[in-house]
VOGU-3710 file (C-alpha; in Angstrom, 3 decimals, decimal comma):
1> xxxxxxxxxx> 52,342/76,655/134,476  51,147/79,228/136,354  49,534/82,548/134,931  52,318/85,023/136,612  54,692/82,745/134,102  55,031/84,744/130,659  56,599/81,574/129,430  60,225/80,353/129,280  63,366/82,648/130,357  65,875/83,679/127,728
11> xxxxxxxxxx> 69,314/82,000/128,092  71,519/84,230/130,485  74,391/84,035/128,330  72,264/85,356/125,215  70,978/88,631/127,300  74,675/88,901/128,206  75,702/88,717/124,729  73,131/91,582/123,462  74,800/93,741/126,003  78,506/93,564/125,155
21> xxxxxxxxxx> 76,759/93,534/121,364  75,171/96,809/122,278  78,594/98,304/123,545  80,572/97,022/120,184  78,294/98,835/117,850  78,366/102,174/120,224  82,299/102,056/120,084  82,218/101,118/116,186  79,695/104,321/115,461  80,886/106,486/117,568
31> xxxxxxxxxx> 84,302/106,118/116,548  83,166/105,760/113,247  81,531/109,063/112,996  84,328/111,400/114,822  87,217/109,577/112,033  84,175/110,816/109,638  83,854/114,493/110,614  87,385/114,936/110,707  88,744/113,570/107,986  85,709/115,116/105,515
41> xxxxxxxxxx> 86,895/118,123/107,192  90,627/118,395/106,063  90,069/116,614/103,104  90,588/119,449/100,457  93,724/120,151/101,645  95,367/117,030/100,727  94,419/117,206/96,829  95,481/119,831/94,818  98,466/121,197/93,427  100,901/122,864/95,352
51> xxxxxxxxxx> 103,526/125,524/93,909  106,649/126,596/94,715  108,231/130,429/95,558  108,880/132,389/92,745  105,748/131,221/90,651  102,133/133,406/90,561  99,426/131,473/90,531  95,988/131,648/89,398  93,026/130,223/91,037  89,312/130,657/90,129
61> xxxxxxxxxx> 87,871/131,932/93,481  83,694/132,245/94,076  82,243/134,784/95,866  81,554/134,200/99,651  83,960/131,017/99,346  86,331/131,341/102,044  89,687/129,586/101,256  93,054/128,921/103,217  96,423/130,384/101,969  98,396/126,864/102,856
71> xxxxxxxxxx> 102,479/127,154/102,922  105,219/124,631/103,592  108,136/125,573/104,813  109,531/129,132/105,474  107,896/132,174/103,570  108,120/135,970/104,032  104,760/137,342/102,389  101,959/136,049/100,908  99,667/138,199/98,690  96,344/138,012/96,496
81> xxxxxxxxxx> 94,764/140,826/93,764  91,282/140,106/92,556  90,719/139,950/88,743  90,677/143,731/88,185  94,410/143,803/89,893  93,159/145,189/92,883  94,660/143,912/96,615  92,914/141,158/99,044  92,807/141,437/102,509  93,785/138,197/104,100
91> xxxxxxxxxx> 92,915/137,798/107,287  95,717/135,797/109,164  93,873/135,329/112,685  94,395/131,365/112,474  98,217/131,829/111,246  100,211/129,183/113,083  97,296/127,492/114,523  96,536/125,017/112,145  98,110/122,429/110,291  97,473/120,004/108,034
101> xxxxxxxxxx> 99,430/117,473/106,098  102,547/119,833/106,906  101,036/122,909/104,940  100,367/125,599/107,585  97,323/127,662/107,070  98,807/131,329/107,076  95,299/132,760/105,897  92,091/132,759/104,539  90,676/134,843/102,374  86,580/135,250/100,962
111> xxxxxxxxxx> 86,066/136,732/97,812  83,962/139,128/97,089  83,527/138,701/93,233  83,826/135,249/91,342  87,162/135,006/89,075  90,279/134,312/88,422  92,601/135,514/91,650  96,300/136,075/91,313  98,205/134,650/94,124  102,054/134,987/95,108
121> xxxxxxxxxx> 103,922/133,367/98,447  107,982/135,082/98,554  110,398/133,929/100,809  114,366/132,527/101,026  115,172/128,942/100,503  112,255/126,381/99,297  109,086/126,111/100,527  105,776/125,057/98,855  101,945/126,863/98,599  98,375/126,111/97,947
131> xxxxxxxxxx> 94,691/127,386/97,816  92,631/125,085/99,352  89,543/124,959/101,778  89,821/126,513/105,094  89,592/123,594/107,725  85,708/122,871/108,323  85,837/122,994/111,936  81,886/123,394/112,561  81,567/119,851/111,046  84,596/118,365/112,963
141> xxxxxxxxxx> 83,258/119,809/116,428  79,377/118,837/115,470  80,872/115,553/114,337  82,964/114,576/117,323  80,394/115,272/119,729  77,463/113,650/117,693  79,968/110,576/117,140  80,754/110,821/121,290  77,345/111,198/121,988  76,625/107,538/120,662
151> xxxxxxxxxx> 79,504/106,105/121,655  78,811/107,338/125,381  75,011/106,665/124,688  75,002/103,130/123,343  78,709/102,033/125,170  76,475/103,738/128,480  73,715/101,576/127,684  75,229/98,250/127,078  77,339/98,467/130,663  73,766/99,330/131,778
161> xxxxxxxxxx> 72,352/95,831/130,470  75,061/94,235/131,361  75,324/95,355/134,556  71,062/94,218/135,084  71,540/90,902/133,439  74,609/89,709/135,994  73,137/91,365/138,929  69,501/90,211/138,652  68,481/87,249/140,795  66,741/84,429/139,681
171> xxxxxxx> 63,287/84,874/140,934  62,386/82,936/144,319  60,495/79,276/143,630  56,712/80,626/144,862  56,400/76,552/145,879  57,059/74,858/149,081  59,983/72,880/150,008
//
């Protein structure tokens, strides 16, 4: 054996298989982590009770929280006083961008004091409301590109081997003929 010889080569079909290995755990993570992010990030709205036009009700707010107004179906007004009886601004920028679990977000609102908030959705004919977190887009954005960043990364990488590994020649025979 000579001394350029590091010893004996690795099956082909084994460096073959750490490739398309390598490109089953990118797709598996990646995919893994952007069902993750979003799903953690409508999650709140799903739980919850939801209440129907006609009834007030009263949620326990904290301060700084932000929280979605969430209706289903067709409503007129929707309206919020803090625990001294005082008005909320809710700020409807998102209204009839979002929805989720078919419970459109119609506003969110952040108190400024901790307590108990009275809420009130009017409207004709049936339709449903809730209080529940705002949609966390930061963490489904942060997530989907983290989670496409390995996919792309690690998928990338085992074409890459894969690619070396069935294109690589055997090395010439250094002895004659």
């Amino acid at each position: 054996m000579s001394s350029s010889q590091a010893g004996p080569a690795k099956p082909r079909g084994r460096r073959i298989g750490q490739a398309v290995a390598l490109m089953v755990v990118g797709v598996v993570v990646g995919v893994g982590v952007i069902v993750w992010a979003i799903v953690t990030s409508v999650s709140g709205i799903a739980g919850g009770p939801s209440y129907t036009s006609g009834t007030g009700l009263e949620v326990a707010l904290i301060e700084g929280q932000e929280m979605g107004v969430w209706v289903r179906g067709h409503f007129d007004n929707c309206t919020i006083t803090d625990p001294s009886g005082d008005p909320v601004t809710i700020n409807t920028s998102l209204q009839g961008y979002i929805t989720v679990y078919n419970f459109d977000l119609v506003g969110s609102v952040a108190p400024s004091t901790t307590g108990i908030y009275q809420v009130t959705c009017d409207g004709d004919g049936s339709f449903q409301y809730k209080i529940a977190p705002v949609v966390n887009t930061t963490r489904m954005i942060v997530g989907s590109l983290v989670g496409g960043l390995i996919l792309l990364l690690l998928f990338g990488g085992g074409i890459a081997l894969l690619l070396v590994r069935l294109l690589r020649r055997p090395a010439a025979s250094t002895q004659p003929r």
